[in-house]
C-alpha positions as CSV (number, residue, x, y, z in Angstrom):
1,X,0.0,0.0,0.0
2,X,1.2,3.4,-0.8
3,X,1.1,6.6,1.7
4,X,-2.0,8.0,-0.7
5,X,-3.9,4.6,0.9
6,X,-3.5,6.1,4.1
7,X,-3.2,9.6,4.2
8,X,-1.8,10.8,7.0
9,X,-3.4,13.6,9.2
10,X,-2.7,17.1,9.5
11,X,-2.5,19.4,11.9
12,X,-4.4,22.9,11.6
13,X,-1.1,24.8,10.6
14,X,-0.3,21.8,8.3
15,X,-3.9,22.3,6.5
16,X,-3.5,26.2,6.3
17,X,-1.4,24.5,3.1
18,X,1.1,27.9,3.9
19,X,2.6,29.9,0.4
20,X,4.8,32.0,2.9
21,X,5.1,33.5,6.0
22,X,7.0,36.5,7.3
23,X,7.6,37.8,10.9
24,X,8.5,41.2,12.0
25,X,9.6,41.7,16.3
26,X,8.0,44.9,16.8
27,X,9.5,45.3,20.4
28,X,10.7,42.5,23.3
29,X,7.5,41.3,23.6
30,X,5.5,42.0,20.4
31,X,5.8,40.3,17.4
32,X,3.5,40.7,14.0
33,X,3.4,37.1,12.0
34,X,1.7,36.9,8.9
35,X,1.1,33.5,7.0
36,X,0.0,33.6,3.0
37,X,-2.5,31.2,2.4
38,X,-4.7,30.7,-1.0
39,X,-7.8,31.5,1.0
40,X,-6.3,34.6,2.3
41,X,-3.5,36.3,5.0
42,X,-3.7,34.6,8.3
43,X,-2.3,37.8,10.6
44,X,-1.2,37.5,14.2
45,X,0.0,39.9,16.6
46,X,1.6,37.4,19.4
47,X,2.6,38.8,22.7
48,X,5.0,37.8,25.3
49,X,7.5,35.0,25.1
50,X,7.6,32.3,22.2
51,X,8.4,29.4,24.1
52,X,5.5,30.2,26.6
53,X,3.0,27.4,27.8
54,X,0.0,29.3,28.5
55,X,-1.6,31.1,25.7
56,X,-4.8,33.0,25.6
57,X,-6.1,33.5,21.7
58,X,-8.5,36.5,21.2
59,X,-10.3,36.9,17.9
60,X,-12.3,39.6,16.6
61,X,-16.2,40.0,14.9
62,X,-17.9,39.9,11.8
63,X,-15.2,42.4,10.6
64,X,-12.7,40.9,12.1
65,X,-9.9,43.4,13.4
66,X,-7.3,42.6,16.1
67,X,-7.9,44.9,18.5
68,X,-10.7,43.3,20.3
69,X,-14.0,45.6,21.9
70,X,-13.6,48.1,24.9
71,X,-10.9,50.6,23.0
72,X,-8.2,47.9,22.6
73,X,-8.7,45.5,25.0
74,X,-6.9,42.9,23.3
75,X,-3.6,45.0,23.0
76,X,-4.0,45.9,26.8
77,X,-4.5,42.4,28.0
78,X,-1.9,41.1,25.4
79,X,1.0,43.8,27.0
80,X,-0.6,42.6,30.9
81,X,-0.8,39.0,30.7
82,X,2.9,38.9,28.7
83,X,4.2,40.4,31.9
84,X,3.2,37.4,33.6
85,X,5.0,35.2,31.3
86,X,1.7,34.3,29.4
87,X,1.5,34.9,25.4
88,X,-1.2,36.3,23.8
89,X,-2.0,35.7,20.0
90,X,-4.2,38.3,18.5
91,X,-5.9,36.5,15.1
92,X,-6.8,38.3,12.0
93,X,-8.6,36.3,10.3
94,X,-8.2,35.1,6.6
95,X,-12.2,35.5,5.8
96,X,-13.9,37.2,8.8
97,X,-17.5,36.0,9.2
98,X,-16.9,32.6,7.6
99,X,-17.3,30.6,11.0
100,X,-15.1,27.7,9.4
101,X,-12.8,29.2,8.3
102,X,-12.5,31.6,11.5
103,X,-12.5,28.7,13.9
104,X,-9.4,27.0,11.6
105,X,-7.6,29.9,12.0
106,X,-7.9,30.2,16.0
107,X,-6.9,26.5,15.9
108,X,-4.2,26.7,13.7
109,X,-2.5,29.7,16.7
110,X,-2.9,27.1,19.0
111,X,-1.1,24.8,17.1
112,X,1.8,27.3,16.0
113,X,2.6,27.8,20.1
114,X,2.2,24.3,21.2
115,X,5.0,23.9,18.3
116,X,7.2,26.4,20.6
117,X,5.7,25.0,23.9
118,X,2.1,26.1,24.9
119,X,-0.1,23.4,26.4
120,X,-2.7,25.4,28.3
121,X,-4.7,27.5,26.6
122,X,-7.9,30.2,27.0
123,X,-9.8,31.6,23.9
124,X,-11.3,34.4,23.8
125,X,-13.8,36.4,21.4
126,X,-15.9,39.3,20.7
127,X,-19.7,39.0,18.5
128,X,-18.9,36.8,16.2
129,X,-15.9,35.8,17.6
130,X,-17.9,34.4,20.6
131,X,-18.9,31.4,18.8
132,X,-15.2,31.0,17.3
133,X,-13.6,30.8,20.8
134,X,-16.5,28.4,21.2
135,X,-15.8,26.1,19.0
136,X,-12.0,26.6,18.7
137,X,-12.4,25.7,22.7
138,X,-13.8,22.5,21.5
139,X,-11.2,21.9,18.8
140,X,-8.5,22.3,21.2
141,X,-10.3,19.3,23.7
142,X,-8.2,18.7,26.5
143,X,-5.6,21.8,26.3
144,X,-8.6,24.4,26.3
145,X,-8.3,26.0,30.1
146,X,-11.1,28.3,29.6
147,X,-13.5,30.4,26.9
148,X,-14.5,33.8,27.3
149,X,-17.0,35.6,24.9
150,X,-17.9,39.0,24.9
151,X,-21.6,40.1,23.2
152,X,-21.2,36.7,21.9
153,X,-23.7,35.5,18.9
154,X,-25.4,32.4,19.4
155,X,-25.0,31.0,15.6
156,X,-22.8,29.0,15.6
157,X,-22.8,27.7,18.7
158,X,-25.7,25.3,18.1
159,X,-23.3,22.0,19.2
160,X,-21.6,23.3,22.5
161,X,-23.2,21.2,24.3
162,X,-20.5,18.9,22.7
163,X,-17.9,21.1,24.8
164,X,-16.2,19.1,28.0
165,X,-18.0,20.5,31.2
166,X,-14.4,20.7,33.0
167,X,-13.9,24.0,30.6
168,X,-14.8,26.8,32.5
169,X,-16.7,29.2,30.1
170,X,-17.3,33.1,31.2
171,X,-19.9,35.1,28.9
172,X,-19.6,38.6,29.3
173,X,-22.5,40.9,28.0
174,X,-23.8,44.6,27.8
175,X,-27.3,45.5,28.7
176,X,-27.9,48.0,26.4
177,X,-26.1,45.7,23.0
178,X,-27.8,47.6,20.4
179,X,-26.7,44.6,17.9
180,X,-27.2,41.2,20.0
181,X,-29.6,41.3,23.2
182,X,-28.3,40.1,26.5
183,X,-30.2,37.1,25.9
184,X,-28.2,35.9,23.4
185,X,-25.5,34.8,25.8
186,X,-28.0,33.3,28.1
187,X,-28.9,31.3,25.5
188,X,-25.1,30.4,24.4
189,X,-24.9,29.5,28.0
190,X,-28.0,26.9,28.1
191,X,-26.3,25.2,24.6
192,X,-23.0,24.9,26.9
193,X,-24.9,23.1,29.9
194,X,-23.0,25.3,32.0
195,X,-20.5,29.0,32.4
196,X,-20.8,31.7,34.5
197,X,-22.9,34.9,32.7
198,X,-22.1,38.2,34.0
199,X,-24.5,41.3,32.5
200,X,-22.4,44.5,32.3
201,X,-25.0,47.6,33.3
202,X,-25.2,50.5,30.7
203,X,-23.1,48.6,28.1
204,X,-23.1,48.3,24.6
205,X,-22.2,46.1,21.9
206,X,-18.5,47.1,21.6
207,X,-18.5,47.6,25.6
208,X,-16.9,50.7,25.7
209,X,-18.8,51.3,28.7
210,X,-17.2,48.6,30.5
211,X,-13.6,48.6,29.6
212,X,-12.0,49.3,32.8
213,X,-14.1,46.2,34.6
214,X,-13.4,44.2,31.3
215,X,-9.7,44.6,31.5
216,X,-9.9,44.0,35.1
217,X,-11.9,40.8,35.6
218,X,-10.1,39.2,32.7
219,X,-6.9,40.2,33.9
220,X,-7.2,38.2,36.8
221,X,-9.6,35.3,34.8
222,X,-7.8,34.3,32.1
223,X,-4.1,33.5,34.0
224,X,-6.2,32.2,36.8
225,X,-7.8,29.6,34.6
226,X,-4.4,29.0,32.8
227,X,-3.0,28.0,36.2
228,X,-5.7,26.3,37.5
229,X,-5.5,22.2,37.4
């Protein structure tokens, strides 16, 4: 029998089928990685060290972006958390909205710092994103320490149930979302079978309102969850 009997399997970064890749260190602790793909430029901004083994990986909406909601709370928590030794992998996604797509591209992070290291992970993501770090919490199986969404959709999220209860999940939501009702993230929460919903008073979608607390409880959440057993 030849190999093409038995293909073997690849990893996410192996099926990203890669045309190039360049990296640029923008300072000690920031680096800007972008990977050429035919189905578009995979772009990550990847704090702290390279060789660390916790990792949180944020992703952005519909729109994608890599700065995350709350006036750059990805950047902040990326600069915090690579104080404390944890790295932080901002994803720009190749096709933002394309849910498949999105959630291969979180994946494929994961597996491009457990190359250098990383075995405990947290996702992360805003809208949209929500439902990415859902299901790229459930791609990731055993190494996935936490999720966090933030105004998270519910599309997308029809098969969490699917997700191991020992992941802690924390769904963060503004009352006043003009885009996605607070509801939404009740009901991600019920196709979970578990997580911890916290409603943000006097917030909106892109939770500007509650950046401060946002950068705050997640500053302490996500290397808490990373540590945790």
């Amino acid at each position: 029998m030849t190999d093409d009997d038995h293909p073997m399997a690849r990893s996410p970064l192996e099926l990203l089928e890669a045309l190039a890749r360049e990296e640029v260190v923008l300072a000690p602790d920031l680096r800007h990685l972008e990977i050429y793909t035919m189905r578009g430029l995979l772009t990550i901004l990847w704090h702290g060290p390279v060789d660390a083994d916790r990792v949180a990986i944020m992703g952005g909406g519909g729109m994608g972006g890599l700065l995350g909601p709350a006036g750059g709370l990805y950047h902040d928590l990326g600069t915090r958390l690579a104080e404390q030794g944890i790295g932080t992998m901002r994803v720009g996604y190749r096709k933002p909205n394309d849910l498949v797509r999105c959630v291969h591209d979180l994946a494929a992070a994961g597996d491009l710092a457990s190359r250098a290291g990383a075995d405990r992970f947290v996702t992360v993501g805003h809208s949209f994103g929500g439902a990415v770090a859902v299901q790229a919490g459930m791609v990731l199986g055993a190494y996935c320490r936490g999720i966090v969404t933030l105004a998270t959709q519910s599309a997308g999220c029809e098969d969490a149930g699917a997700l191991s209860d020992d992941v802690p999940v924390l769904l963060l939501h503004g009352d006043r979302d003009e885009i996605l009702p607070p509801d939404t993230s009740m009901v991600v929460r019920m196709l979970i079978g578990h997580g911890e919903v916290e409603i943000l008073p006097g917030t909106g979608h892109l939770m500007t309102e509650a950046a401060d607390h946002l950068r705050e409880v997640l500053g302490t959440w996500i290397p808490d969850h990373l540590d945790a057993r």
